[in-house]
N, C-alpha and C positions, 0 to 999 in steps of 0.2 A: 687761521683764525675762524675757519667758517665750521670745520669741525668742531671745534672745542663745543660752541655755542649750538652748534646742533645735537649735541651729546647731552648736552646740560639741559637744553629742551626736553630730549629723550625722557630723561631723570626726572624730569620735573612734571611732568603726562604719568610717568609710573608712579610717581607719589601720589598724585591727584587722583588716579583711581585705585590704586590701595586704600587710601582714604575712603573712597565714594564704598567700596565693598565691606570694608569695614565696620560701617553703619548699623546699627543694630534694628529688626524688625519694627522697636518700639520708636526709634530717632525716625524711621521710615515713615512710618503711620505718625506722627504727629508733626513733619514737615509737610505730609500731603494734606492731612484734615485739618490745621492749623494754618496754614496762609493759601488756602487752595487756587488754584490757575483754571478761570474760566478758558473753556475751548469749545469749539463747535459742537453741537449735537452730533453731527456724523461722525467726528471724530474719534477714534477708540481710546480707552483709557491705556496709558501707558504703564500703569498700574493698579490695583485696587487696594486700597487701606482702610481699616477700619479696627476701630476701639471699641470693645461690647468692656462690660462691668455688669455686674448683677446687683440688685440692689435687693438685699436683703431688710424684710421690712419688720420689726420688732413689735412686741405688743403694744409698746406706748404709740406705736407709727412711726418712733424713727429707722431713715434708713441706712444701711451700712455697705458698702461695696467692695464687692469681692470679686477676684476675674473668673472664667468659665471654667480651669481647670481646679476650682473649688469643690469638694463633693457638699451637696445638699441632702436634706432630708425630708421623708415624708412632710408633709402638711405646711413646710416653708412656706410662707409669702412673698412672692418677689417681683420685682420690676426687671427689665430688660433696659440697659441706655444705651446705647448706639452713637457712633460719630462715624461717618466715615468721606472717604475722598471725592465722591461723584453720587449723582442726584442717583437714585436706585429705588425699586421694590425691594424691601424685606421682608423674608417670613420666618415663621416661628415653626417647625414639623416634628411631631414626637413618632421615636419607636418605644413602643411599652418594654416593657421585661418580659414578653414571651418572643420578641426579635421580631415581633411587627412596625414596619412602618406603616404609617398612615399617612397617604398621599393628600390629604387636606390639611393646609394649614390651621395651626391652632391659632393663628394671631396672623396678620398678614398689615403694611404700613410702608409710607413711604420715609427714605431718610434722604435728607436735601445737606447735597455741600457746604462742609462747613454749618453743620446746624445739628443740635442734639436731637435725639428722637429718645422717649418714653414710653415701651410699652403699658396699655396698664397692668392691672395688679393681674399674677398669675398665681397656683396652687397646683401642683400635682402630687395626687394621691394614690396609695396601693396598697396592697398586704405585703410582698416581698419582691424581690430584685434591685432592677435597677431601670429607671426611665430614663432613657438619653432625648432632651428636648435640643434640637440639632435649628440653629439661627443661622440665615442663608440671605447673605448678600448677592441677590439675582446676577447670573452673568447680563452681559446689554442682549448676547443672543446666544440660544441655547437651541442650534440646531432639532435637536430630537425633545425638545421641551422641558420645563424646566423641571418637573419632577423624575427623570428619566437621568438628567444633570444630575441630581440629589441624589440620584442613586447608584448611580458611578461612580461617585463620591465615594458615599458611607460603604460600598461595595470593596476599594479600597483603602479604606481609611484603615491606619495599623501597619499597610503594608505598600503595596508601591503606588501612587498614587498614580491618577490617570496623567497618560500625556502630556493634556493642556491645564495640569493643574500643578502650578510648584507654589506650592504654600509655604511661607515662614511666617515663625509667629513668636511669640513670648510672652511671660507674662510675670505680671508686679504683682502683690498680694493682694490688690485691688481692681487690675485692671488686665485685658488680654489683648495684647496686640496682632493685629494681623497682615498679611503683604500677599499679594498674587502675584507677581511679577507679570503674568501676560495680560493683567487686565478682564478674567475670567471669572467673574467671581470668588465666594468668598464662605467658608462653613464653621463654625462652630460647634463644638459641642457637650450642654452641662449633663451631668449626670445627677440624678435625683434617687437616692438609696433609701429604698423602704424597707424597713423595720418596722414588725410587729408582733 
């Protein structure tokens, strides 16, 4: 008797987490930033999630939102909207089209659990290429500091990502979801195509 029931237990733990793996990055990120769980300050985020959208702003002012792998254009107006799982610094860091980064943030702000944050209104401008303005969920600590983090990043972004960084993401015609699994931060990045 004791088998059978231990078996069936078995079964029923591997469907529970076939289930929990299953989950999509975007079910991820809006279980975390949608009913969030207060826990200690000291405590490490057992993940980080977060939902960026761009909000494209039109001549009349209104806005429309589109996720991060949208491409943009010269002279765009836009907003930045943010949610994500844990209180955090964000920033905002461009590399231009000649494959410069620039270690100052363009916009830097804080985003609070469970609570929308709005950049304000942004504008990048060029003659050609392409601007990647790259939106950077701080890790809580970043050993060698956080632009040095940023750049470990975008150093493999494309190809194998660093160690402590497994990013999953997705995204809806309006919205980008994000997930870090270790709790390390978080990056984005839109791309702004000048034509002239």
């Amino acid at each position: 008797m004791k088998q059978p029931l231990i078996s069936l237990l078995a079964s029923a733990l591997l469907l529970v987490g076939a289930a929990a793996q299953a989950q999509s990055a975007k079910d991820i990120v809006l279980d975390r930033v949608a009913a969030p769980v207060a826990r200690p300050a000291a405590a490490p985020a057992s993940n980080d999630a977060m939902a960026i959208s761009v909000l494209i702003e039109s001549p009349d002012g209104s806005l429309a939102s589109k996720s991060t792998n949208s491409l943009f254009n010269t002279g765009d107006r836009f907003r930045i909207k943010l949610l994500a799982s844990r209180t955090a610094k964000v920033s905002l860091y461009n590399t231009n089209p000649l494959g410069q980064f620039n270690p100052k943030p363009m916009w830097q702000g804080e985003v609070k659990i469970g609570q929308e944050t709005i950049t304000p209104r942004l504008r990048l401008d060029g003659n050609s290429g392409v601007d990647y303005l790259h939106v950077v969920l701080e890790p809580e600590q970043a050993p060698q500091g956080v632009v040095a983090w940023i750049s470990s990043w975008l150093t493999k972004e494309g190809s194998e990502a660093p160690k402590d960084i497994r990013l999953d993401s997705e995204n809806s015609p309006t919205t980008s979801y994000l997930v870090n699994q270790t709790g390390q931060g978080l990056v984005s990045t839109i791309r702004i195509v000048h034509r002239r």
